[in-house]
C-alpha positions as CSV (number, residue, x, y, z in Angstrom):
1,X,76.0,116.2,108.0
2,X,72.9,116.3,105.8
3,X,72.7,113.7,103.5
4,X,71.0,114.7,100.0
5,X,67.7,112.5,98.9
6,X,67.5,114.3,95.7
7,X,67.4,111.4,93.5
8,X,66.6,112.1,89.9
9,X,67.4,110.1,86.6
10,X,66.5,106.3,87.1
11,X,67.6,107.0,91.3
12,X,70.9,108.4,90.4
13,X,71.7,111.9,93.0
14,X,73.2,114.1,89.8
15,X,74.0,116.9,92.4
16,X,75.3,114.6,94.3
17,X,77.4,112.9,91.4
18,X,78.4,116.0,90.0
19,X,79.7,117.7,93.3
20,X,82.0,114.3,93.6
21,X,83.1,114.5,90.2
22,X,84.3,117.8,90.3
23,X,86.3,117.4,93.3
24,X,87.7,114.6,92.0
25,X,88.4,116.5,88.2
26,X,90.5,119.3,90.6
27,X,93.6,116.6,90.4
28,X,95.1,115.8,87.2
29,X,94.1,112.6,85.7
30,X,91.4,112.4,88.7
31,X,88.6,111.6,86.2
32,X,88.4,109.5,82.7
33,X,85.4,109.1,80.8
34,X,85.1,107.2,77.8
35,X,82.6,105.9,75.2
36,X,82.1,102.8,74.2
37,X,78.6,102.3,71.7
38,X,75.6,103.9,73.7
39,X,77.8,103.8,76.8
40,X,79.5,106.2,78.7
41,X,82.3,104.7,81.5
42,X,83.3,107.1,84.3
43,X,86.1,105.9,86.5
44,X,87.7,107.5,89.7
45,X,90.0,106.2,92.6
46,X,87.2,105.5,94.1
47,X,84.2,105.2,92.1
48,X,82.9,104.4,88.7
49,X,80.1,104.9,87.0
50,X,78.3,103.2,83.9
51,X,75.5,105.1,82.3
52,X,73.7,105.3,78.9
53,X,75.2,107.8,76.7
54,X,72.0,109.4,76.7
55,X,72.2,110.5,80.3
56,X,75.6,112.3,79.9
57,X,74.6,115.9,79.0
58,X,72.2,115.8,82.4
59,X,74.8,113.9,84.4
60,X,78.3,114.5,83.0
61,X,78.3,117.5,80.6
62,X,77.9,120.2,83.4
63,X,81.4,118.6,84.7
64,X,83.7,118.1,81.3
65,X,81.5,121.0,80.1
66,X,82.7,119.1,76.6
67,X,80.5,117.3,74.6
68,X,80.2,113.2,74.9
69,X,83.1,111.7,73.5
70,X,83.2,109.6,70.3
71,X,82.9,106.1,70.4
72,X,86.4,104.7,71.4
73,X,87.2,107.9,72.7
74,X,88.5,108.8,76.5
75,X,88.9,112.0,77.8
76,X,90.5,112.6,81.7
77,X,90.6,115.6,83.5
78,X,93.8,117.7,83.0
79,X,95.1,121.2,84.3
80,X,92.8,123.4,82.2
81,X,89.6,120.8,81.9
82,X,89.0,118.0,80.3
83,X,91.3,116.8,77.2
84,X,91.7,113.6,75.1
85,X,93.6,111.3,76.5
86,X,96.3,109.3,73.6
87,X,96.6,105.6,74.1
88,X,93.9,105.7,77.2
89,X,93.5,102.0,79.1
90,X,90.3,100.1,77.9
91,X,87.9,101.5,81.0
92,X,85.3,98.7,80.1
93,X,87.5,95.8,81.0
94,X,88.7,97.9,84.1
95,X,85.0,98.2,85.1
96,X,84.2,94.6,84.4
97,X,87.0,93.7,86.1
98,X,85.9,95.1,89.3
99,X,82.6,94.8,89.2
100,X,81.4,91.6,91.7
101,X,78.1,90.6,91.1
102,X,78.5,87.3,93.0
103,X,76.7,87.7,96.2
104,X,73.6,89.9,97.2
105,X,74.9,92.8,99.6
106,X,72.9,94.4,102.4
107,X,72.4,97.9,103.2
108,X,72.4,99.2,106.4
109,X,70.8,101.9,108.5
110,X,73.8,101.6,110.6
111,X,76.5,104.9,110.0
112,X,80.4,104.5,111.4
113,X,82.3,107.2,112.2
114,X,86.0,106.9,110.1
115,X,88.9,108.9,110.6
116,X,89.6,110.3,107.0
117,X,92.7,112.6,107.9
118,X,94.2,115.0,110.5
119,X,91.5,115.2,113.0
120,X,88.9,115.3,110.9
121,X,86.5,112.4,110.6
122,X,83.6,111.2,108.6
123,X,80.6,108.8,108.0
124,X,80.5,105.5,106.2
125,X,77.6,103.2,105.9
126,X,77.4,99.8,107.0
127,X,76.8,96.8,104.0
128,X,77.5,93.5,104.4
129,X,77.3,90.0,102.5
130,X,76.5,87.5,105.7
131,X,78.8,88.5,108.6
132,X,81.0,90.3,106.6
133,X,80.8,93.8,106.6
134,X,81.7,96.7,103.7
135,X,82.1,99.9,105.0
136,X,81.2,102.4,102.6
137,X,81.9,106.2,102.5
138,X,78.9,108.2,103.1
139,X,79.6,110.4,99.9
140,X,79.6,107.6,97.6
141,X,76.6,106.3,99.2
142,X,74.8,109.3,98.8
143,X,75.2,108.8,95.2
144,X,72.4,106.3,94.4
145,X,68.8,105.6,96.2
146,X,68.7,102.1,97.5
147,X,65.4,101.9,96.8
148,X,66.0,101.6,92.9
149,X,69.0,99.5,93.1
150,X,70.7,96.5,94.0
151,X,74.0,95.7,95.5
152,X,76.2,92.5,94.9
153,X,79.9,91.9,96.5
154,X,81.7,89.4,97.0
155,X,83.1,88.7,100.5
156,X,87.1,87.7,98.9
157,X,89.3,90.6,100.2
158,X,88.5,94.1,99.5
159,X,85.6,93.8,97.7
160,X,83.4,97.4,96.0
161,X,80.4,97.1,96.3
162,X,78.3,97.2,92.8
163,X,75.4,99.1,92.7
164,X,72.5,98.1,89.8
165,X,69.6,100.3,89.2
166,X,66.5,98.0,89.0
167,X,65.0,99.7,86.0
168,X,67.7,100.2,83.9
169,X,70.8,97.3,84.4
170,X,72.8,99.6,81.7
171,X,73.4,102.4,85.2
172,X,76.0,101.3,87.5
173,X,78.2,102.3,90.3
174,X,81.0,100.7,91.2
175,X,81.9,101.8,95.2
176,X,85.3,101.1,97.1
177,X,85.1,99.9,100.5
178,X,87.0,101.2,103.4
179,X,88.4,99.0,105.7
180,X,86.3,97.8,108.9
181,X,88.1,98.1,112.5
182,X,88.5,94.8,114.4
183,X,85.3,96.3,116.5
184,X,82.9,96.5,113.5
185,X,84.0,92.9,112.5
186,X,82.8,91.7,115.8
187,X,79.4,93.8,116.0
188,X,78.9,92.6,112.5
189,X,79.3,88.9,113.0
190,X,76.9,89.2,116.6
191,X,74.5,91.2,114.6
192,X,74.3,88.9,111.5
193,X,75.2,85.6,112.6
194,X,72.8,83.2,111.1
């Protein structure tokens, strides 16, 4: 498996975002996206996004293929595209809600092989906040160059990991962990044991 370096917009991977995003839009209710001000929220099961509003006909657009919402306004992937969504939950608090920024996370050169369904497998890349390690699905990974951002966590349960660019604090990405086997708990506390 290749992974794509083509990092464009402030270190975001559009291809890279788009691809996911359209998987994701192929299941009803898959993908919401809402407005709020000059922000644009994008929430999945697994991922979200914050962006400036500005960004969303490079990043978004080409998805919905609709025009930015209005302000207050949340539209979510339905059978035949994108369609406003009546009485929509507030994304913003669900993205500040899961958003840690308590701890400094580290990324990782290290890949683990996951299972991720009837004999098929894939990658996730190793994070971790002191011995405590985040496995993170390659794909979502992928999404960002780690270069331009930094990650925070927080080491209480199942924690995302939260991805700030470092020139613009307005783009986000909000990244679900995958739970680590009892073997990469071990490697990760000999390897990062202070």
């Amino acid at each position: 498996m290749k992974l794509s370096t083509n990092f464009t917009l402030f270190g975001l991977n559009v291809k890279a975002i788009q691809s996911y995003l359209k998987e994701q839009a192929k299941d009803r209710r898959g993908v919401r996206v809402t407005r709020r001000g000059d922000l644009v929220y994008i929430i999945t099961a697994y991922t979200a996004f914050k962006l400036p509003a500005v960004l969303y006909p490079d990043v978004i657009q080409p998805v919905t293929l609709r025009e930015c919402p209005a302000d207050g306004v949340t539209i979510i992937s339905a059978q035949y595209g994108f369609e406003v969504e009546e009485n929509a939950p507030d994304l913003v608090d669900i993205f500040k809600n899961h958003a840690p920024n308590e701890k400094p996370v580290e990324r990782t050169p290290f890949l683990q092989d996951i299972p991720t369904g009837k004999k098929k497998s894939g990658l996730a890349r190793l994070f971790h906040i002191g011995t405590t390690p985040i496995l993170i699905n390659t794909d979502y990974d992928s999404m960002v160059n780690p270069v331009q951002f930094t990650y925070h966590g927080t080491t209480r349960g199942y924690s995302p990991v939260y991805a700030i660019s470092a020139s613009d604090p307005t783009i986000s990405v909000i990244m679900l962990p995958i739970k680590p086997t009892a073997e990469v708990e071990v490697l990760c506390k000999k390897m990062f044991s202070e």
